[in-house]
ROMIRO-531319 format. One record per residue: x, y, z of N, C-alpha, C, O, CB in turn. Coordinates in steps of 0.02 Angstrom, whole numbers, padded with zeros to 5 digits, always signed. Glycine has a CB too. Example, Ala and Ser with C-alpha at 12.3 -4.5 7.8 and 13.67 -1.06 7.14 Angstrom:
% ROMIRO-531319
+00660-00284+00390+00615-00225+00390+00660-00165+00390+00712-00166+00423+00565-00224+00452;+00642-00112+00354+00684-00053+00357+00645+00002+00394+00670+00057+00402+00704-00030+00286;
% end
This chain:
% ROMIRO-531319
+07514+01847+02269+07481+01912+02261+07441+01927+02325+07405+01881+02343+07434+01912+02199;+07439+01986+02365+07415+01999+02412+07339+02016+02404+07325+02067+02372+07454+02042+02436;+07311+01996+02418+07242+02008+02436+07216+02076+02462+07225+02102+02517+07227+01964+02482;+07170+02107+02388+07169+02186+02379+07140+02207+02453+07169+02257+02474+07115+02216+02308;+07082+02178+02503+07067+02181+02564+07094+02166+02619+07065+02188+02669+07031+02162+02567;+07146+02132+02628+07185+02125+02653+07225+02168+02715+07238+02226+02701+07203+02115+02611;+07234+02156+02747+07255+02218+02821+07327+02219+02799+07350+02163+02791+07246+02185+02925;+07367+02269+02788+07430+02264+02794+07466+02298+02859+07477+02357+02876+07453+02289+02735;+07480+02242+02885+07515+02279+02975+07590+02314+02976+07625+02335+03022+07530+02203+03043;+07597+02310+02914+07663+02344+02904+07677+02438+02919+07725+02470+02940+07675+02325+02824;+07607+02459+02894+07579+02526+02901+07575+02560+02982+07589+02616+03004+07504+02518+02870;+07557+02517+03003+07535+02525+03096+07602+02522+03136+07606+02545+03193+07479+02448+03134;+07661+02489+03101+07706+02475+03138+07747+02538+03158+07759+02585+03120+07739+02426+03110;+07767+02533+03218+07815+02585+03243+07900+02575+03209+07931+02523+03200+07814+02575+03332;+07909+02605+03204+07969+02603+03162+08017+02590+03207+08015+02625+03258+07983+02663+03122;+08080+02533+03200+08134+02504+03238+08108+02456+03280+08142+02406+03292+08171+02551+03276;+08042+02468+03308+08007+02387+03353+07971+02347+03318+07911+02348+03329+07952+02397+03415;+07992+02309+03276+07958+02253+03252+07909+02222+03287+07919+02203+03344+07998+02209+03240;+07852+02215+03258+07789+02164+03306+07753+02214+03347+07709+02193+03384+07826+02098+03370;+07768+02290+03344+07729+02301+03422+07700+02358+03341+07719+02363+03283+07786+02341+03531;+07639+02391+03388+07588+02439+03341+07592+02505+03388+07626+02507+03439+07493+02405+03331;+07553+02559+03362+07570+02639+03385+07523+02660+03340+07508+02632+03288+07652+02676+03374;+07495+02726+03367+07462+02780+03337+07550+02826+03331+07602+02825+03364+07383+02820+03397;+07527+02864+03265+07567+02899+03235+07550+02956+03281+07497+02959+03313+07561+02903+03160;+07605+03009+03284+07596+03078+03311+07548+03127+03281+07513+03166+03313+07655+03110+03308;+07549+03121+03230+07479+03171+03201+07408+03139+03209+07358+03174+03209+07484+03187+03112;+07405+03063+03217+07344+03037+03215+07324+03058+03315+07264+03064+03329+07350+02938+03181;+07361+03064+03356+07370+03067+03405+07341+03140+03401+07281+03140+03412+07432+03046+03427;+07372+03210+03385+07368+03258+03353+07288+03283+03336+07266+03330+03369+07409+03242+03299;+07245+03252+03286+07199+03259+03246+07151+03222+03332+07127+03267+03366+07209+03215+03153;+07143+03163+03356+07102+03146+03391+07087+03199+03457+07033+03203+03487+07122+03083+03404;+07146+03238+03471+07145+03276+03535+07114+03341+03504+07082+03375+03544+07224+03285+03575;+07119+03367+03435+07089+03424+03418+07007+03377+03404+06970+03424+03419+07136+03470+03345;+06972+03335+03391+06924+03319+03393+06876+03303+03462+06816+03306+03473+06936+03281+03357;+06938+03282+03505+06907+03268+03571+06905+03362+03594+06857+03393+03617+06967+03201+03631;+06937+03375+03586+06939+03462+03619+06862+03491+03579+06822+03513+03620+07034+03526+03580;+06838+03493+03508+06789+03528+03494+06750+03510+03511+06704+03549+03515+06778+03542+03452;+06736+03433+03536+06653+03388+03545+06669+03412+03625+06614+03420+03650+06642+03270+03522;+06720+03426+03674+06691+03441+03748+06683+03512+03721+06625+03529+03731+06746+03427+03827;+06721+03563+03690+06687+03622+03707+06616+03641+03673+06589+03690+03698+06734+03673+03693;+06582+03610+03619+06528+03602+03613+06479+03585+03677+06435+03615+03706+06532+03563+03569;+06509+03524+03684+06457+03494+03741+06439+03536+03794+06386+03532+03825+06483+03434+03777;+06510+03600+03812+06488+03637+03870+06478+03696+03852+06495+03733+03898+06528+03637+03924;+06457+03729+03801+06426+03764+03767+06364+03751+03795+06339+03782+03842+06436+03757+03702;+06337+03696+03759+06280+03694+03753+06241+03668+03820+06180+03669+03825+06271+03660+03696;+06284+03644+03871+06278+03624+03949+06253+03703+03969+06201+03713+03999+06364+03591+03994;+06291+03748+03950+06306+03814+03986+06231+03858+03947+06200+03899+03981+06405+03852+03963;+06216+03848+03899+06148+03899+03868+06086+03862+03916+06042+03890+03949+06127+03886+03758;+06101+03783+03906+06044+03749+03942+06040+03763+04034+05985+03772+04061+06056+03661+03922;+06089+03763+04065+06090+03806+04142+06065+03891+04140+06034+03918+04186+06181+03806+04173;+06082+03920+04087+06063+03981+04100+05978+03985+04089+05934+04003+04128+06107+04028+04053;+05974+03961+04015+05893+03952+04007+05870+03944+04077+05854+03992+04112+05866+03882+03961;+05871+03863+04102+05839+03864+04150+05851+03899+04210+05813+03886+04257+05833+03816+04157;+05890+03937+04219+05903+03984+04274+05854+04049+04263+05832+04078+04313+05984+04006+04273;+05843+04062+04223+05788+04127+04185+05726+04088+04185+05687+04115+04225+05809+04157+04090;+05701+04038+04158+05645+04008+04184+05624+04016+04248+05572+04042+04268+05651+03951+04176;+05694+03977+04298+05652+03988+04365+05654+04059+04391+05627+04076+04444+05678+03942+04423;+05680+04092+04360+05685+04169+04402+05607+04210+04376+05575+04254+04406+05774+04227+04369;+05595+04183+04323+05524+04199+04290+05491+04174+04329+05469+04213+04371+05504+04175+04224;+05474+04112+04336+05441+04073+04377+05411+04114+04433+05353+04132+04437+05483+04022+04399;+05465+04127+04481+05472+04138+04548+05424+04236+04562+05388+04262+04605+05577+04131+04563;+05462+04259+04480+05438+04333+04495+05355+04317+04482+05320+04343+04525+05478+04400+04434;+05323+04283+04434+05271+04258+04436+05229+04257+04463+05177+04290+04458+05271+04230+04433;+05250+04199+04512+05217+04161+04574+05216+04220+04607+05157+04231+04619+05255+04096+04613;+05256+04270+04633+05239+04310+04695+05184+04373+04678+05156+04397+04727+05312+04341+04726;+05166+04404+04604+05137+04421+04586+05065+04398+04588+05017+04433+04604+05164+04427+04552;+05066+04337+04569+04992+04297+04575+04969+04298+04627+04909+04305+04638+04987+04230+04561;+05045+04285+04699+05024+04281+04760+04974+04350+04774+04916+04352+04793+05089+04273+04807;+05006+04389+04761+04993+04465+04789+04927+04471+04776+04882+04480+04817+05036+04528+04754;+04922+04466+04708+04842+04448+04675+04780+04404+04714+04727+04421+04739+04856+04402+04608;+04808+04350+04706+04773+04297+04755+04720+04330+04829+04662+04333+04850+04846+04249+04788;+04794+04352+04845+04776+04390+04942+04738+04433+04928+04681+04427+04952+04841+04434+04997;+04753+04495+04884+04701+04538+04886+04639+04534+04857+04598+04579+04871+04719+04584+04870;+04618+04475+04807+04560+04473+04774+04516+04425+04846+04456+04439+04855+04571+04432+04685;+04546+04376+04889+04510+04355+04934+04482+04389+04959+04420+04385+04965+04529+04328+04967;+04533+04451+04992+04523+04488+05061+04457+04543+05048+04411+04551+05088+04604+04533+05085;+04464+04578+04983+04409+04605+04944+04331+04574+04946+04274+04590+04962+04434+04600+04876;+04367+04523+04920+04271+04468+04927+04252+04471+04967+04191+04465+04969+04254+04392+04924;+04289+04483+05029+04257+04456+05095+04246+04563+05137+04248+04585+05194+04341+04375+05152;+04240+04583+05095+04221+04680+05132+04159+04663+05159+04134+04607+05155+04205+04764+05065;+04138+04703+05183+04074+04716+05220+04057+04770+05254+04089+04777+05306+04065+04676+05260;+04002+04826+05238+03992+04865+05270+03936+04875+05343+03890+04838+05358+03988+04894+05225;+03951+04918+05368+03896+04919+05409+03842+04988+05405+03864+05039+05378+03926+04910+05480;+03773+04987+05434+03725+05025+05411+03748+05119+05421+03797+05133+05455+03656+04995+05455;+03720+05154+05399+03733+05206+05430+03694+05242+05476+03717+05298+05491+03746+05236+05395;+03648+05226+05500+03572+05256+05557+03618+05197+05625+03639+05140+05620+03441+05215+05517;+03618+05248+05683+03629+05215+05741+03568+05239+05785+03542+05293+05772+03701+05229+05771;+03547+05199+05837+03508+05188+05860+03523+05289+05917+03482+05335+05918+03512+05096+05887;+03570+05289+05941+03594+05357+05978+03625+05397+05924+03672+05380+05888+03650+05345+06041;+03585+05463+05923+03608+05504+05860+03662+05552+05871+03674+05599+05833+03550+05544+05831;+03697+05538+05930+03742+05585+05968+03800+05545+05945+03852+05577+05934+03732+05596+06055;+03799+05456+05934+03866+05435+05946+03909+05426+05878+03886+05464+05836+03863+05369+05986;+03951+05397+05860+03987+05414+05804+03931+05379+05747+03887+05341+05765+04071+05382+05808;+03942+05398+05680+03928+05373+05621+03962+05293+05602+04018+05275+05581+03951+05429+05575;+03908+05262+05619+03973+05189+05584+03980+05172+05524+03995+05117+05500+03963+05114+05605;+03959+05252+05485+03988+05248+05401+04054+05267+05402+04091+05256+05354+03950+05299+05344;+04077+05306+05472+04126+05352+05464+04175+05294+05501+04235+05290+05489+04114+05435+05498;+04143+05252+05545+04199+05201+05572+04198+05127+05536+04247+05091+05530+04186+05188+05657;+04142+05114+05516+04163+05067+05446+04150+05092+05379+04092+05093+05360+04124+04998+05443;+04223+05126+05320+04199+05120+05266+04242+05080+05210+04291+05045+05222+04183+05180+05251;+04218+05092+05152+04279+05061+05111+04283+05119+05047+04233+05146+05023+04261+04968+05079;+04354+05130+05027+04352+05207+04983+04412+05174+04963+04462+05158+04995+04352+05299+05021;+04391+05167+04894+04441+05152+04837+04456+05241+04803+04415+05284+04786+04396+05085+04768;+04526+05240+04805+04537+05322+04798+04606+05313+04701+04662+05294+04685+04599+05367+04914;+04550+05339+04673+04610+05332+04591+04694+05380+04610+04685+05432+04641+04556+05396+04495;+04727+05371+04602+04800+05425+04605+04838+05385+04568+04884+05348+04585+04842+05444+04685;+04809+05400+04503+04861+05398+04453+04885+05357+04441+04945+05371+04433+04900+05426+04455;+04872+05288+04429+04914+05231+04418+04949+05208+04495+04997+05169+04492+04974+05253+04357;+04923+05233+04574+04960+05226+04603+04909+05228+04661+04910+05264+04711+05014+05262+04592;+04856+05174+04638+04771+05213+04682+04798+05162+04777+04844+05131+04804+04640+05153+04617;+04735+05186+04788+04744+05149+04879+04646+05135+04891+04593+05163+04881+04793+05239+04968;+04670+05085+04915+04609+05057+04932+04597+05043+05017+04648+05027+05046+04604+04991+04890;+04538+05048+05058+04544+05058+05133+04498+05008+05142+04468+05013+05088+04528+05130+05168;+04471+04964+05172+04430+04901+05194+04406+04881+05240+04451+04866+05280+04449+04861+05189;+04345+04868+05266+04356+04819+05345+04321+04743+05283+04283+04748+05235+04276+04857+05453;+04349+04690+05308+04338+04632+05301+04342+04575+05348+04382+04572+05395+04366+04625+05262;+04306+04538+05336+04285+04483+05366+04376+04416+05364+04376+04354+05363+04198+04456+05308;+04414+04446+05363+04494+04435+05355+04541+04420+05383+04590+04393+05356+04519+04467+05345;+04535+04436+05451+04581+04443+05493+04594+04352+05521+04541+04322+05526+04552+04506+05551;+04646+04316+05536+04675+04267+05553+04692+04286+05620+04720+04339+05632+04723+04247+05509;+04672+04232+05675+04689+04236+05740+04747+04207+05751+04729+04148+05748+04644+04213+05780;+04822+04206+05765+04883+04195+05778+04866+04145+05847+04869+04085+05860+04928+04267+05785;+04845+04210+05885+04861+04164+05957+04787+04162+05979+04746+04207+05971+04921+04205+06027;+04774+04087+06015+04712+04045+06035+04680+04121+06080+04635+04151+06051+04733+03956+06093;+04692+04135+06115+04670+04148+06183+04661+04226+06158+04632+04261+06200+04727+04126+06254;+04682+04263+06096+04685+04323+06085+04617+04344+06069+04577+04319+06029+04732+04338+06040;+04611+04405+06117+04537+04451+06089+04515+04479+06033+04496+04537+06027+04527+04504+06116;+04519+04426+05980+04523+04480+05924+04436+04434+05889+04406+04386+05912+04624+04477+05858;+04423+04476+05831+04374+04437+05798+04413+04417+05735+04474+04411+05731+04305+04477+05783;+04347+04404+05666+04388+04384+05617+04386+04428+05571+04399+04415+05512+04377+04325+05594;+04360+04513+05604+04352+04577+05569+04411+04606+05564+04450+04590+05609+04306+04623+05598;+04432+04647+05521+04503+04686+05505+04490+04744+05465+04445+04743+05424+04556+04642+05463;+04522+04789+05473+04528+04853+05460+04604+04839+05420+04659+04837+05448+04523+04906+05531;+04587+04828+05330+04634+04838+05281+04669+04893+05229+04636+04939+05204+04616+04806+05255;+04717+04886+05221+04747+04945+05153+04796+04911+05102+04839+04867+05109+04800+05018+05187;+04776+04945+05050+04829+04944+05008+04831+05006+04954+04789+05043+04928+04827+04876+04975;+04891+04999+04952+04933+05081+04939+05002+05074+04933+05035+05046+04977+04927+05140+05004;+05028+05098+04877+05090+05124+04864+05155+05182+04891+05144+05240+04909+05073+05138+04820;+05220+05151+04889+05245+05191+04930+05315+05178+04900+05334+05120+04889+05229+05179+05007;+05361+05244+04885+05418+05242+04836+05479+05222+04879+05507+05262+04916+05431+05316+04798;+05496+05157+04872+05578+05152+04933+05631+05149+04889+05638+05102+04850+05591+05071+04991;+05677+05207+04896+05740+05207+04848+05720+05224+04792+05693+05279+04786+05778+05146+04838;+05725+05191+04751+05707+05224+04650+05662+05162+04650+05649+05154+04591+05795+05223+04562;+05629+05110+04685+05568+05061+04672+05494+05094+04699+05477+05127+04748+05584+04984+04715;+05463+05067+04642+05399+05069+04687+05358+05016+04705+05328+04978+04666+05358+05107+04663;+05358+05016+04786+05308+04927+04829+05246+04950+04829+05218+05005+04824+05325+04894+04931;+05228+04879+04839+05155+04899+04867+05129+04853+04935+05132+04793+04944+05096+04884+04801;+05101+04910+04982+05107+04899+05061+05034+04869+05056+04981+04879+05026+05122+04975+05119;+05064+04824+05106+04992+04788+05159+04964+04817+05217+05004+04804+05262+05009+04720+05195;+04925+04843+05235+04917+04872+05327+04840+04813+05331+04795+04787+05298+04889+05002+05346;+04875+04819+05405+04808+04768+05429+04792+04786+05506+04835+04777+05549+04829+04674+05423;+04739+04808+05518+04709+04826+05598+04661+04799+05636+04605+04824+05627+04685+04882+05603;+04666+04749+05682+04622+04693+05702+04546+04737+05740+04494+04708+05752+04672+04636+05765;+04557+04800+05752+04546+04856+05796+04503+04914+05711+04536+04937+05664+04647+04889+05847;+04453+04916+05718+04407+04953+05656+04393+05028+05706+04358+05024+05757+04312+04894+05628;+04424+05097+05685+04409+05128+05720+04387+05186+05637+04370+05181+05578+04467+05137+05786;+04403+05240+05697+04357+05281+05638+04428+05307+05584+04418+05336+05530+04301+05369+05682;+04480+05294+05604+04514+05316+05528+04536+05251+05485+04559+05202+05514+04590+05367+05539;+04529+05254+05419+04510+05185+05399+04595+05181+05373+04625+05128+05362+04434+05173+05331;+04619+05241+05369+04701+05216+05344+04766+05225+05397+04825+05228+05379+04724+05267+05275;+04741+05228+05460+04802+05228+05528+04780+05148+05553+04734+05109+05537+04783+05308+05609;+04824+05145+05590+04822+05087+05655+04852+05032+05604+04854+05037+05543+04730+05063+05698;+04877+04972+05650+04902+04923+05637+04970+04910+05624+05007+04940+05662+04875+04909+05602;+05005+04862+05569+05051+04835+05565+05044+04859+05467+04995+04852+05431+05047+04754+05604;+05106+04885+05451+05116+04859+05375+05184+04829+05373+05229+04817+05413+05111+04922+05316;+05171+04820+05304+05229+04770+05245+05215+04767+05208+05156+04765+05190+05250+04708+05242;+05276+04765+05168+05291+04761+05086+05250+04707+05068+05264+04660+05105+05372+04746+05060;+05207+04691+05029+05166+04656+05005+05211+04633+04938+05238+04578+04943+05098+04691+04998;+05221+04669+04881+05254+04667+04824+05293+04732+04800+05262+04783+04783+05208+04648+04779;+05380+04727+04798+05412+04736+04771+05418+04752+04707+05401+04713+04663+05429+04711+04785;+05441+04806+04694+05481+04830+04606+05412+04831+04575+05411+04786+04533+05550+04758+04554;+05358+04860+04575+05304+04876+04537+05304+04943+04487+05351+04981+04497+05253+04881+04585;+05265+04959+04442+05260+05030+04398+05189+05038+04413+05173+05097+04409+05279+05029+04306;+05146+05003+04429+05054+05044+04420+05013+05002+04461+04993+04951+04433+05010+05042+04327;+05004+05006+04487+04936+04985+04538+04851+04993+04540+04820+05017+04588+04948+05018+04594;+04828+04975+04492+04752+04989+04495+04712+04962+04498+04713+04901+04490+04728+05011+04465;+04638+05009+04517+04596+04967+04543+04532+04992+04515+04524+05053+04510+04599+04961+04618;+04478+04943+04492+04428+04982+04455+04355+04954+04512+04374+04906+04545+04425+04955+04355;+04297+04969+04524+04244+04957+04545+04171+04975+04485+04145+05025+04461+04249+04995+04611;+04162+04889+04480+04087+04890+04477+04023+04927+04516+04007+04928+04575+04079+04835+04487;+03994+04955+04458+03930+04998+04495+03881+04972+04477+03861+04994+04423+03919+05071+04482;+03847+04929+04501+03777+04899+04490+03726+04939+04460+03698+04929+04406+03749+04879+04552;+03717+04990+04507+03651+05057+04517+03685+05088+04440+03636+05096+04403+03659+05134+04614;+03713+05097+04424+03756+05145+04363+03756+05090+04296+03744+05092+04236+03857+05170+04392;+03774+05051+04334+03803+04986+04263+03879+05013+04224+03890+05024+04164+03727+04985+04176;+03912+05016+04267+03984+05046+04234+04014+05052+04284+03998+05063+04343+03989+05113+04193;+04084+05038+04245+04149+05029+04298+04153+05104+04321+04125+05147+04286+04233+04998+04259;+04200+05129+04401+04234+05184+04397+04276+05171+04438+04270+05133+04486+04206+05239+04405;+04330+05209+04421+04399+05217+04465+04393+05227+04552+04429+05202+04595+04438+05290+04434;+04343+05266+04559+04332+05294+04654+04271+05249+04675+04234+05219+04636+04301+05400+04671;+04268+05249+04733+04216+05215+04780+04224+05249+04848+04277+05239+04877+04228+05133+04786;+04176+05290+04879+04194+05290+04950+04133+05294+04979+04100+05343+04961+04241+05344+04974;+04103+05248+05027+04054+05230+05043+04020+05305+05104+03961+05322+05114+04071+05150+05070;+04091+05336+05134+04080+05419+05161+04027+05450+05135+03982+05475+05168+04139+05469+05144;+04032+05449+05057+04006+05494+05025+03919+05460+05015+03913+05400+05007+04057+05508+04955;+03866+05500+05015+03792+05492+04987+03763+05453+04953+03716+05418+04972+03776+05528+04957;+03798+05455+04877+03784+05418+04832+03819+05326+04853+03786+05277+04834+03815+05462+04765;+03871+05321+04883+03902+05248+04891+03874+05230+04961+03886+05174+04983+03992+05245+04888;+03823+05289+05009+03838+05244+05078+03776+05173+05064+03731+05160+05024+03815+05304+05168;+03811+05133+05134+03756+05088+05148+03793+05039+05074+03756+04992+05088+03658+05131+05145;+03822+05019+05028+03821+04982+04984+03912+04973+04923+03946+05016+04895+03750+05012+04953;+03918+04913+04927+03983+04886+04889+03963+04901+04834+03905+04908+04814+04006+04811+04892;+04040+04911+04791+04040+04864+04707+04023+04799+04710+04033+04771+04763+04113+04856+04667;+03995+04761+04652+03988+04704+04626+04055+04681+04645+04064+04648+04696+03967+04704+04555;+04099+04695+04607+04166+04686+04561+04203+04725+04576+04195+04785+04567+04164+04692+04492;+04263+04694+04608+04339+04747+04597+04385+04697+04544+04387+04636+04537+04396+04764+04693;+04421+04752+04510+04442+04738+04489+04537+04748+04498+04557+04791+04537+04400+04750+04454;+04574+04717+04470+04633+04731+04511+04703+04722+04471+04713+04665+04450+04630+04682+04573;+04750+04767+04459+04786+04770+04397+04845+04793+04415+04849+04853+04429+04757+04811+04345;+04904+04751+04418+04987+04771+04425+05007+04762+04383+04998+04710+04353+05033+04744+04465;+05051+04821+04357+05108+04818+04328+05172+04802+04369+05178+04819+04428+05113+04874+04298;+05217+04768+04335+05283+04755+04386+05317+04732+04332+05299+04701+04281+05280+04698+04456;+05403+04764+04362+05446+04726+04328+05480+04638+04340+05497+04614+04394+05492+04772+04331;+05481+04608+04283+05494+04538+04286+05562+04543+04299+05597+04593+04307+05476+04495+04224;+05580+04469+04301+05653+04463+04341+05708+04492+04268+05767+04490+04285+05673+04355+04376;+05700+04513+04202+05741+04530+04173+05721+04597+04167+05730+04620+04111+05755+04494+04124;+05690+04642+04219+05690+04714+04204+05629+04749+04170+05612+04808+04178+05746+04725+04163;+05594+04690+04121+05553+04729+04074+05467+04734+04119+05462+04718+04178+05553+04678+03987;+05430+04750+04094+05368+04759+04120+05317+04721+04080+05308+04715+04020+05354+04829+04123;+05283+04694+04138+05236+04650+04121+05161+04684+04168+05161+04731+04208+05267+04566+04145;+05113+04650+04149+05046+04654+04161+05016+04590+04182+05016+04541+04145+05014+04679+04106;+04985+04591+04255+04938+04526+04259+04866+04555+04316+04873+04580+04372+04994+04447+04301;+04822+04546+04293+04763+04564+04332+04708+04519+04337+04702+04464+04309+04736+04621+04309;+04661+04552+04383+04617+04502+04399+04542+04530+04427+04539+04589+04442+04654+04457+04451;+04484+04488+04434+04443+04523+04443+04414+04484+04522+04436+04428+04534+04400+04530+04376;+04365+04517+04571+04344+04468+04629+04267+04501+04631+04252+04560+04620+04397+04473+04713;+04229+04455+04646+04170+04460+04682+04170+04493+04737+04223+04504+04767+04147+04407+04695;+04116+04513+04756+04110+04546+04836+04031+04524+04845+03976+04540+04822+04126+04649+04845;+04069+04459+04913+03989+04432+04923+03919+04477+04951+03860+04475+04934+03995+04375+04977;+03955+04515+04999+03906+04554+05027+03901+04620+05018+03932+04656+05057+03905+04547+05083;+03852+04657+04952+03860+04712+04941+03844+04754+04968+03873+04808+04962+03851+04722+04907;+03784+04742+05013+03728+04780+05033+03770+04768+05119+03802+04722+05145+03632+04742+05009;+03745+04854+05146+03777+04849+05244+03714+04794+05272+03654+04784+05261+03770+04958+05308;+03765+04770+05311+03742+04718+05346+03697+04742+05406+03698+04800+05427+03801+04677+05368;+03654+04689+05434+03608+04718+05476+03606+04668+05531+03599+04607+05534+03539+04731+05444;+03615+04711+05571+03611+04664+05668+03629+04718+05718+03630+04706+05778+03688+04586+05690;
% end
């Protein structure tokens, strides 16, 4: 009597070769349709996990250059500074009118004008100080809207000509900027130190707010706020 556990090798055998063993054609059959669903699974799910992280880093990246943008201008801000408006010769220019700073509201699309303590010397031997004559302001290229850098090592009396610009940040929708009023105790959209009520003296606080589209199109929000060490015009 055969033994109910028992292996019977009779089953395995290839038919006409005695002694030798074989997978049957359908068992052959059934393993290749099993091996076929576990790789196209596997690269399924290879392929969601590359894209994810491909959208991660493209997030990432739109991010980071946003923060950058942020970053630069909340420094460059801290560091404004005005100068007095009484000159010693009452004939020669106003140095309210050749240093001011005038945060101007337009609509989700404001511009801000600066001299700051900012400027980076490139080359050793160059005449420059570490004063700069800054902007930022919006400007429509194609169907986007950037937002420009100008920078003027040279502080003359128009606070938004001279220098060098560049695209600062790409593909934006709103640009704004709010100023702390100490004397008032409340935020407002304008600042221009030209005018009576602002000469001779900074905001506390700017504040600073992009909209931009992320790397899948939609719109996001990230803002920020900066100090301004020296509110009051400086004296020497």
């Amino acid at each position: 009597m055969q033994h109910p556990y028992k292996y019977n090798s009779e089953h395995a055998k290839v038919p006409g070769t005695p002694g030798t063993w074989a997978f049957s054609l359908l068992e052959i059959t059934v393993a290749i349709m099993i091996l076929s669903i576990m790789v196209t699974l596997l690269w399924t799910t290879l392929g969601q996990s590359l894209d994810v992280q491909e959208r991660s880093r493209a997030i990432d990246e739109r991010q980071l250059e946003v923060r950058s943008a942020l970053d630069r201008m909340a420094r460059e801000i801290s560091m404004a500074f005005i100068l007095p408006t009484k000159q010693p010769n009452p004939s020669s220019i106003s140095l309210n009118e050749r240093n001011a700073f005038v945060g101007k509201d337009n609509n989700d699309r404001d511009r801000l004008d600066f001299a700051a303590f900012a400027h980076l010397k490139v080359l050793q031997d160059a005449k420059e100080s570490d004063q700069a004559e800054i902007s930022y302001f919006t400007e429509i290229k194609g169907n986007q809207i950037h937002l420009f850098r100008r920078e003027s090592p040279l502080i003359d009396d128009d606070p938004q000509a001279g220098g060098k610009t560049y695209v600062l940040l790409e593909n934006i929708n709103k640009f704004n900027l709010t100023f702390n009023d100490l004397k008032r105790g409340q935020w407002t959209r304008d600042w221009d130190t030209r005018t009576i009520y602002y000469r001779d003296r900074l905001p506390a606080q700017v504040e600073i707010s992009l909209e931009y589209f992320n790397s899948q199109g939609n719109l996001e929000v990230l803002s920020t706020r900066t100090l301004i060490y020296t509110m009051d015009a400086l004296q020497w």
